[in-house]
N, C-alpha and C positions, 0 to 999 in steps of 0.2 A: 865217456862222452856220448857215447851211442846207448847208453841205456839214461843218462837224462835227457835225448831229445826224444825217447821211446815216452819217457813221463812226463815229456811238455805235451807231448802229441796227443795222450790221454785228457791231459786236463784240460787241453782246448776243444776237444770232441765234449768231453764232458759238459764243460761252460755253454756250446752249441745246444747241443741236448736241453741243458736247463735252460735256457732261453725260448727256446723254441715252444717247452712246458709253460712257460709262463705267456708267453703268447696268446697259445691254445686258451688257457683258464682266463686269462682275461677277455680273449675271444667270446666264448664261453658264457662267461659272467655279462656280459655287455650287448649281445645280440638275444633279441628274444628268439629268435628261430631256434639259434642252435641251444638254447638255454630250454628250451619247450621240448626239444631233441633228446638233451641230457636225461631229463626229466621221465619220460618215455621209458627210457634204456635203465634208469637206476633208482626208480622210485614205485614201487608199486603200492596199491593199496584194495586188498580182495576184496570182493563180497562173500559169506560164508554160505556152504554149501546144504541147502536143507535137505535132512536126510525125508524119505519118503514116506518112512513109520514111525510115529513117536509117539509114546506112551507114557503118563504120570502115574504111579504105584498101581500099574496093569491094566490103566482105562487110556486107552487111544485118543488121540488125541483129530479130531477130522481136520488133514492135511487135504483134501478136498477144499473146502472152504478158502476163499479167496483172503479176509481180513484173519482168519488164522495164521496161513502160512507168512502173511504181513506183520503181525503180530511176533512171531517167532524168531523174522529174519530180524525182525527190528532189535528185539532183547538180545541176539545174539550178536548182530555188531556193535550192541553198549558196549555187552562183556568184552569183546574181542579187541577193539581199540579205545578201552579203558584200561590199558596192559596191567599199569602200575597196580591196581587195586586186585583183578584177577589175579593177578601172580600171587600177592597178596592174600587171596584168599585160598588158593589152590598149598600154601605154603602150609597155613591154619589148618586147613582140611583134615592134615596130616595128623595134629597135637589132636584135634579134636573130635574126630569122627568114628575113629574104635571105640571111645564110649557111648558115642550116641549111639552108634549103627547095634553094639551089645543091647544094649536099653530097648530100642525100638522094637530089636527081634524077639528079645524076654515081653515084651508087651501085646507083640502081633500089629504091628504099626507097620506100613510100609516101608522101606530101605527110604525110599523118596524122598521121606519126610526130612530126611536131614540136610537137602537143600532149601527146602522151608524155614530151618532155623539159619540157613547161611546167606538166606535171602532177608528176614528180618533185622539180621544184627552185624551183619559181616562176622560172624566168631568171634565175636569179643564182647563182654558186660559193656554193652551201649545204653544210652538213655537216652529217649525218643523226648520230642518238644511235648509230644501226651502225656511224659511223665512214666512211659513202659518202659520196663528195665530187665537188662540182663540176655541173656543168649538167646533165649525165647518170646522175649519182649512180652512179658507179662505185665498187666496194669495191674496194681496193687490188691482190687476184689476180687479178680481171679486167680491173683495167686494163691489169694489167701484162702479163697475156695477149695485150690486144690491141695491143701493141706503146707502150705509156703509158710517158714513165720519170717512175718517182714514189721521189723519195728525200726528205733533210734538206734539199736547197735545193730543188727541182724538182720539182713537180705538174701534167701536163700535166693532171689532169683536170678543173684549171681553165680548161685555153684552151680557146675554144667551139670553133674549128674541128679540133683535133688528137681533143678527144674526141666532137667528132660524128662525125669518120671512126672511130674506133674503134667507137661506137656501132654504124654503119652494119655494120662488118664483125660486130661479136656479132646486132644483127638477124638478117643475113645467116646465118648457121650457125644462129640458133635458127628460121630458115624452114626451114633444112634440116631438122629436125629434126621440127616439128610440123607443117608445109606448110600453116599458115594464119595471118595476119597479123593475129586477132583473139587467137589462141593463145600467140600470140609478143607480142604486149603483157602477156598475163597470164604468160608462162613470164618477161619481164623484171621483172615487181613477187615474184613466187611463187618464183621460180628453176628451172631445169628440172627439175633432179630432182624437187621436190615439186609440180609442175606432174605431169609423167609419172606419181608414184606414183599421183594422184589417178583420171587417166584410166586406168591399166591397172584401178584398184581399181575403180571408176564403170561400165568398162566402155562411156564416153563420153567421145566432144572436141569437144564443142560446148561451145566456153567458155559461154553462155547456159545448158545444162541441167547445167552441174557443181555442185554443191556443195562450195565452198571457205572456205576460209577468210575473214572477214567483210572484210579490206582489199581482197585479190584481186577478189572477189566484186563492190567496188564500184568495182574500180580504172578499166574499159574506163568506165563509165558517166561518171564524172569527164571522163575525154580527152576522151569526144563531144559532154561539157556542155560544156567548153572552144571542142571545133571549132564548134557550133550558135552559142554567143555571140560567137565573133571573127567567123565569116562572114557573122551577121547580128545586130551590137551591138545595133541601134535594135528591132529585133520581143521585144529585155530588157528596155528601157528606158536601155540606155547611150547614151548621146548626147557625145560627144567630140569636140571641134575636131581638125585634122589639125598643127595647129602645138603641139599640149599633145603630141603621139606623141614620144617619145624616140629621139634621132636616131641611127644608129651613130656611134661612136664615132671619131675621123680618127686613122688611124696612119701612121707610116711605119716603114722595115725600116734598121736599123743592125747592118753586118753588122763582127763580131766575131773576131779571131784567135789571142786568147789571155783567159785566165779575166780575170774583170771583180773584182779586188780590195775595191771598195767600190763597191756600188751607190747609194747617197746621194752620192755623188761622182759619180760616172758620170751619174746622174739629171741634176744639175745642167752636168755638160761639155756636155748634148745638148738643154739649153734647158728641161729637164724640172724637176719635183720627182720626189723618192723615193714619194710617193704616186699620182701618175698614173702611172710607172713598174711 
């Protein structure tokens, strides 16, 4: 008897309890005071912290400069509460960047340069409304400049490693050209000519005091949001396991000596589908 009034006794404190919770939350819910209150105590949303020295492939960036550091802060809270796509992209980084980062360094490219290519395409064979295609957003004359063969069955400027080398060699000529690495990311987004018209007209190449066109203008600030968030996720607020990072991909090389009639066939002879093919 005395241990079920000990269990009424429980379930009527209980029932109080919830009651009383429910009160609260409709409270809560219903007064803007206390709802403006809640808000305060459980909803934050930062501003990111700019660090004082930042630098693109070893040229500093003047953190000095008022619409720089506005610049900077701005590309970094895209990145930062744009979660879904950052995480997203920090995930890719993973699959994709031991070959670029190999490539770059076999070339003498800066490390840098491979948020350049994660700044054009998000890591993945994209196709721009120009019609640029693939990881490095080549338009069709420049790929094929740089040694690309791009026809009705074949686009190399889909394979990450055939068009980071080409990448690597258009860098290369546009350093020739501008002899700065901060230059040469905006003469990649602007084109060279309209990069050059700007500076002869300017009578300046300091990509930081040009006045360009509004994309160009915010194109270096995007990459270095990029580089600031991959080399230090957690000072964003990214927090990601190492086994969620996207793994490369396992291939092997089947070598070929005469034209492949049906690749849905073919797929299949080599254990494959037509899709992972």
């Amino acid at each position: 008897m005395k241990k079920i009034s000990l269990i009424a006794l429980i379930l009527s404190v209980s029932a109080i309890c919830l009651q009383l919770f429910i009160l609260s939350t409709t409270k809560t819910e219903n007064t803007d005071e206390d709802y403006k209150q809640s808000l305060k105590v459980n909803y934050k949303v930062l501003a990111p912290v700019l660090p004082e020295k930042v630098s693109f492939a070893g040229e500093s960036m003047p953190m000095d400069v008022f619409y720089v550091r506005e610049n900077l802060d701005r590309a970094l809270l895209m990145h930062m509460y744009w979660q879904s796509n950052t995480v997203l992209l920090i995930k890719r980084a993973n699959r994709c960047f031991p070959m670029i980062e190999d490539i770059l360094k076999k070339n003498g490219i800066p490390e840098d340069f491979k948020y350049l290519c994660m700044a054009e395409s998000g890591l993945i064979n994209a196709t721009s409304s120009a019609k640029a295609q693939g990881y490095w957003q080549f338009m069709k004359g420049t790929g094929e400049k740089y040694n690309l063969e791009i026809n009705d069955e074949v686009d190399q400027r889909n394979c990450l490693r055939k068009s980071t080398e080409a990448a690597c060699a258009f860098l290369k000529d546009l350093y020739k050209k501008f002899g700065s690495w901060t230059l040469v990311a905006a003469a990649y987004n602007r084109g060279e000519t309209g990069l050059q018209k700007q500076i002869d007209l300017q009578k300046e190449d300091n990509y930081y005091h040009l006045f360009l066109n509004s994309e160009t203008s915010f194109y270096l600030f995007r990459i270095v949001a990029y580089k600031l968030i991959m080399e230090s996720p957690q000072d964003y607020g990214f927090v990601i396991r190492k086994k969620d990072l996207y793994p490369e991909v396992p291939t092997y090389i089947v070598q070929v000596d005469s034209s492949i009639s049906n690749l849905h066939d073919f797929a299949l002879q080599n254990n494959s589908s037509y899709k992972m093919l």
